[in-house]
C-alpha positions in Angstrom: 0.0 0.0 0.0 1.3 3.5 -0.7 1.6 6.0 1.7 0.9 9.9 1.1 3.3 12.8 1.5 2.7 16.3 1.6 5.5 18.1 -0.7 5.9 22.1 -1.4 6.8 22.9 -5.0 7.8 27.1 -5.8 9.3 26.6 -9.5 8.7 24.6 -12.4 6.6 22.2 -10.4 3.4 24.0 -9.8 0.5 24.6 -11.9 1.1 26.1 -15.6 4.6 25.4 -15.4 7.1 23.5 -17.6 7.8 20.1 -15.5 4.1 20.3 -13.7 3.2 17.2 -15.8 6.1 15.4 -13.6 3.1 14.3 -11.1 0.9 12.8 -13.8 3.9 11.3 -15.4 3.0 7.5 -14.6 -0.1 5.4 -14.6 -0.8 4.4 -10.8 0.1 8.0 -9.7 -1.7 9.8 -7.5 -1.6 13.5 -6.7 -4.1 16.3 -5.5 -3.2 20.3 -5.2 -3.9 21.0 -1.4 -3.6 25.3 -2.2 -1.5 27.6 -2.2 0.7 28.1 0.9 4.0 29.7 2.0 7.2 29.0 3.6 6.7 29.9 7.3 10.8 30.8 7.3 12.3 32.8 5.0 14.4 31.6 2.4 16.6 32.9 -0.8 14.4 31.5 -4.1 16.6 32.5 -7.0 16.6 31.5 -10.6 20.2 30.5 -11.5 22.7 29.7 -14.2 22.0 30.5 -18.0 18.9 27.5 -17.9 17.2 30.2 -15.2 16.2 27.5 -13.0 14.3 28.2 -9.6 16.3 27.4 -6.6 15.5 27.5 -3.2 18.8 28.3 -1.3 18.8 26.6 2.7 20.0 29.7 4.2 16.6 30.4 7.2 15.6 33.7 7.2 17.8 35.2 4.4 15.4 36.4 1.9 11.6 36.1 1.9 8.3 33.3 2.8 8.1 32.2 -0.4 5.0 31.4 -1.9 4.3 28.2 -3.7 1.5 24.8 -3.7 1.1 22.6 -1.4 0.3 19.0 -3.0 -0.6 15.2 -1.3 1.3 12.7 -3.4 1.8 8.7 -3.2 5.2 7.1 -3.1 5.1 6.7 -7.5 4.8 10.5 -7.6 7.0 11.1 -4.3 9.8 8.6 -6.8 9.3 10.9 -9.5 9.9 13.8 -7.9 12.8 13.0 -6.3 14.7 11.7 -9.9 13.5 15.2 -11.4 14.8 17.2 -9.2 18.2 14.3 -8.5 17.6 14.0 -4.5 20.2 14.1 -2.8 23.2 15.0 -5.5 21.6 18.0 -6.4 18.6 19.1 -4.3 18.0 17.6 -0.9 14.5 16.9 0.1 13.6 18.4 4.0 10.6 18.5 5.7 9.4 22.1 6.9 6.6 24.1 7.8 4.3 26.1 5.2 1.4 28.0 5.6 -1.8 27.6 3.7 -2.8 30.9 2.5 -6.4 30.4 2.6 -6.7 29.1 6.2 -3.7 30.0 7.5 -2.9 26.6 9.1 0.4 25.3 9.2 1.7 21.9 7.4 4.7 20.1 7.8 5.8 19.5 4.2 8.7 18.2 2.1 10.6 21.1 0.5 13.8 20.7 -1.9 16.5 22.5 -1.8 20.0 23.2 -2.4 21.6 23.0 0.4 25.2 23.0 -0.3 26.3 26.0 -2.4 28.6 28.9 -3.7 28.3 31.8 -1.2 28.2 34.5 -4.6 24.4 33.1 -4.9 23.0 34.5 -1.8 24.0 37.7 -3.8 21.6 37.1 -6.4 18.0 38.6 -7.0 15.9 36.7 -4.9 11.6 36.2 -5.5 8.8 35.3 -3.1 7.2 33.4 -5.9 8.1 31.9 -9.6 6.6 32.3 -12.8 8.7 31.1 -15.6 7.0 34.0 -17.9 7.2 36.3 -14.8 8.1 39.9 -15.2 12.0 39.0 -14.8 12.1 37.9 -18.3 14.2 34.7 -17.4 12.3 32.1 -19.1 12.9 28.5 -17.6 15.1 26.2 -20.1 13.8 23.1 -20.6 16.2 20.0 -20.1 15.7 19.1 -23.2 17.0 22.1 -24.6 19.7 22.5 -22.8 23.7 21.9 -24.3 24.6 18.9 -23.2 28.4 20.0 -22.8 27.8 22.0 -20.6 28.0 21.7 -16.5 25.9 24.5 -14.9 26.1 22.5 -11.7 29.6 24.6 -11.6 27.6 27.9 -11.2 26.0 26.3 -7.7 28.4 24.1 -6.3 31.5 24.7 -4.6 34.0 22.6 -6.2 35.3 20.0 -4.6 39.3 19.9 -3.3 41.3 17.1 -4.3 
């Protein structure tokens, strides 16, 4: 039997956005859109590297609640999630408290983020919520359409010492 897990999405993930059909990706899974709801600490959501991708940066209470869904998923959709956004290499899943904008109860919730990152991006722009049309003009790049020789995982990640 599969369980159910609450999980937060502010990026690409909610509704109208490119990788939203990442919950309805496989037959047997099983997800339903809880609201709308924010972070209830603050955290730096950027959109980084030349693929403007939405990142949510674990550094509590720099930046701002940010605002995304809150969604009830089974363990398929949980699985699926976790390959698209490469838990734990590239974000690490964490559970935290959001609150539902409608009734302003609070939710403990899975939330990705990066966790381990170069200091320069708390520098960055940061949003309470993300569009990929939104008014910054940095439209989301599909992985699809992305150069394959390039590594924009060196934009966020310290590199490693040998």
């Amino acid at each position: 039997m599969s369980r159910l897990h609450k999980v937060f999405v502010y990026g690409t993930l909610k509704r109208g956005e490119p990788n939203h059909g990442w919950f309805s990706k496989e037959a047997g899974g099983y997800f339903k859109f809880m609201g709308e709801a924010k972070t209830v600490e603050k955290y730096p959501l950027i959109i980084g590297t030349k693929y403007n991708i939405p990142f949510l940066l674990y550094s509590p209470g720099e930046g701002t609640n940010v605002k995304g869904e809150l969604y009830e998923v089974n363990d398929k959709v949980f699985a699926n999630l976790d390959i698209l956004e490469d838990h734990p290499n590239y974000y690490i899943r964490e559970e935290r408290e959001v609150q539902c904008l409608e009734d302003n109860k609070k939710v403990t919730t899975w939330i990705y983020f990066i966790k381990n990152f170069k200091s320069e991006l708390l520098k960055q722009t940061t949003f309470e919520s993300y569009s990929s049309e939104g008014p910054h003009g940095l439209k989301y790049v599909s992985r699809y359409l992305r150069d394959d020789s390039s590594n924009h995982r060196l934009d966020i990640f310290p590199s490693e010492k040998s």
